[in-house]
N, C-alpha and C positions, 0 to 999 in steps of 0.2 A: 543393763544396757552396755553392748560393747563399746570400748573405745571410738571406731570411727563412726557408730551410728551418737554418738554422744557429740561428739565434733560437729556434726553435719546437722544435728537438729538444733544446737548452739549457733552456730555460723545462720542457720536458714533464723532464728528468732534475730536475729540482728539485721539482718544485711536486707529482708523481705520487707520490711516496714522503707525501709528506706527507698529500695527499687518500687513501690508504687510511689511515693513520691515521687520518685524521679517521673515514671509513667505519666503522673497525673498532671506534672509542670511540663512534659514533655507534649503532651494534649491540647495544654493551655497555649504553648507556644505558637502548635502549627496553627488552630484554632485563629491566631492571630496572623500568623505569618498570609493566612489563604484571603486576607481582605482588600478588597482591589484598591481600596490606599495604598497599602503596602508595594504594591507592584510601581506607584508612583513616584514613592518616598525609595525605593530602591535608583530610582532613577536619579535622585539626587544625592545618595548615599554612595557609600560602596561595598556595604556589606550591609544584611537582611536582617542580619541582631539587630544592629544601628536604628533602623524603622521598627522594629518589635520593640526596641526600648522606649523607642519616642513616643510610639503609640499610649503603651503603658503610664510614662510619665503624662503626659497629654491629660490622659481619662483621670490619672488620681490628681492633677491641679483642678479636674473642672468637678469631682468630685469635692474636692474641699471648697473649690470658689462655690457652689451650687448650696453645700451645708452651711456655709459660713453665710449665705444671704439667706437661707431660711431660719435662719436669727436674727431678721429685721420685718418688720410690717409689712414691706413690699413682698419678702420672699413666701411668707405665708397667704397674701392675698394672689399670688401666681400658682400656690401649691393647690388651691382652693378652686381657682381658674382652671388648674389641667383635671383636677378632680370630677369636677361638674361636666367638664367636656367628656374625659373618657367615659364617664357613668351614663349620658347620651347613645353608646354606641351599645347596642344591646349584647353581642360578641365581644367585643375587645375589653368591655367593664368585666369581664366573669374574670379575662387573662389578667389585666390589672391590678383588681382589689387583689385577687390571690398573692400574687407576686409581690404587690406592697407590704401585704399581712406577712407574709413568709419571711421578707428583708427586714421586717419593724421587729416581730419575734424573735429571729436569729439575732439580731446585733442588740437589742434595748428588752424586750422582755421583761417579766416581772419574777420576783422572789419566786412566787408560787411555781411560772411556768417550771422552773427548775427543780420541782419540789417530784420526785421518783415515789409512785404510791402501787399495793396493789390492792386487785380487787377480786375477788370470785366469780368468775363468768359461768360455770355449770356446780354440782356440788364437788365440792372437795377438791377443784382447778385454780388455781389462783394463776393470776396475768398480772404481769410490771405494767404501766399507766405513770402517764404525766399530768401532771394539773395543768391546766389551762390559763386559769386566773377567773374561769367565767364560768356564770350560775344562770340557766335556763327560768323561766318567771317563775316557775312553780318550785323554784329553790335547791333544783340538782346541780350535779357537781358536774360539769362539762371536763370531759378525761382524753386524753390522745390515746390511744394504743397502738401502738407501733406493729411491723412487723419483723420478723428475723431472718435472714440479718439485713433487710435491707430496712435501714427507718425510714425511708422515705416515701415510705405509704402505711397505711394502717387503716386505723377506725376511728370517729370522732363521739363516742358515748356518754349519755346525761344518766346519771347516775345517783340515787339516794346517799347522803353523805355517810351515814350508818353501815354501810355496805362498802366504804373506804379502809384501807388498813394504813395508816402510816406505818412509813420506814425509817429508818434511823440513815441508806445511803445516800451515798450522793450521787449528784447525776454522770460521773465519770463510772461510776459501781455499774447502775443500773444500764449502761447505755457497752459497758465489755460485756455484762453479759446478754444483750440482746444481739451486738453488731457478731459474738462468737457465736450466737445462734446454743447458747447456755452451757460451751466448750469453755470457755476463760470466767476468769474471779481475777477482779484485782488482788485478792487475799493470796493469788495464787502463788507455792514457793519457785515454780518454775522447774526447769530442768535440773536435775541434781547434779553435779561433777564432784568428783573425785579428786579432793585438792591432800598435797603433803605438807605438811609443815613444816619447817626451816629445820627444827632438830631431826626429824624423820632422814633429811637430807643428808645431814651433816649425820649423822651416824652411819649413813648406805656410804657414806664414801669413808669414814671411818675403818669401815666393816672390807670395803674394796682395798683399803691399803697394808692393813692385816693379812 
């Protein structure tokens, strides 16, 4: 690889991880910035950060005040109360439980969900799969399969446990190579460069002053 294509694929592994962040807080911003609060709290501000921060701060104290009461009897008998109400409304319980189940697994989760396995879906195909934590009555292994790269859809499979292969990765392993779409290995050595070393140096300018 030449020099400047060496620079440029170097440069782009650094600098692209970073520019979707930025994209994606950049998102989260306007996201917030376009709520008709916002256009109120500007009126009493003088600049639109100032109401994007308050916002922000606002939701994580009623966040933690909200957690921090559902560690007392009261908070779990309201949690129980908006439970039974939403489960009433034959539409909004489907968006609900889902979105419960998905914020209980992302944040709390168990050993297992995190446990990367695969499985043989036709002969001689093997697929990455997640445990669940959860076994169908007749004693299958309930399996996520993802898809690539985007994880956030897949397939939800009850499967014979004999028909499971553990793996020795972790979920950081299995989750580069699904989100690469089977392009990346964390094993990977990465781009090669072309480094001298300090005597290499000191001999080219040796050699330059002869």
């Amino acid at each position: 690889m030449s020099t400047w294509k060496r620079d440029f694929a170097s440069g782009l592994v650094v600098l692209t991880p970073l520019l979707v962040i930025l994209l994606v807080l950049n998102w989260f911003y306007q996201q917030i910035a376009d709520l008709p609060i916002i256009e109120y709290l500007v009126g009493q501000m003088e600049y639109e950060w100032m109401a994007v921060l308050t916002i922000i701060t606002i939701f994580l104290m009623l966040v933690f005040s909200v957690g921090y009461l559902m560690r007392t009897t009261f908070g779990r008998l309201v949690e129980d109360g908006i439970d039974a109400t939403m489960n009433q409304v034959p539409l909004i319980r489907i968006l609900y439980n889902a979105s419960k189940l998905a914020v209980e697994t992302a944040l709390t989760g168990t050993e297992e969900l995190q446990t990367p396995v695969r499985i043989e879906t036709w002969n001689g195909l093997r697929m990455t799969a997640f445990k669940t934590g959860k076994r169908t009555d007749d004693g299958r292994v309930v399996l996520f399969l993802p898809t690539a790269p985007n994880i956030t859809s897949g397939f939800v499979i009850e499967v014979d446990e004999d028909r499971i292969e553990e793996t020795d990765e972790r979920v950081e392993e299995a989750l580069t190579r699904i989100l690469s779409a089977g392009f990346g290995e964390n094993s990977d050595p990465g781009i090669d460069i072309d480094v001298i070393d300090e005597v290499s140096v000191d001999d080219i300018q040796r050699s330059n002053d002869n």
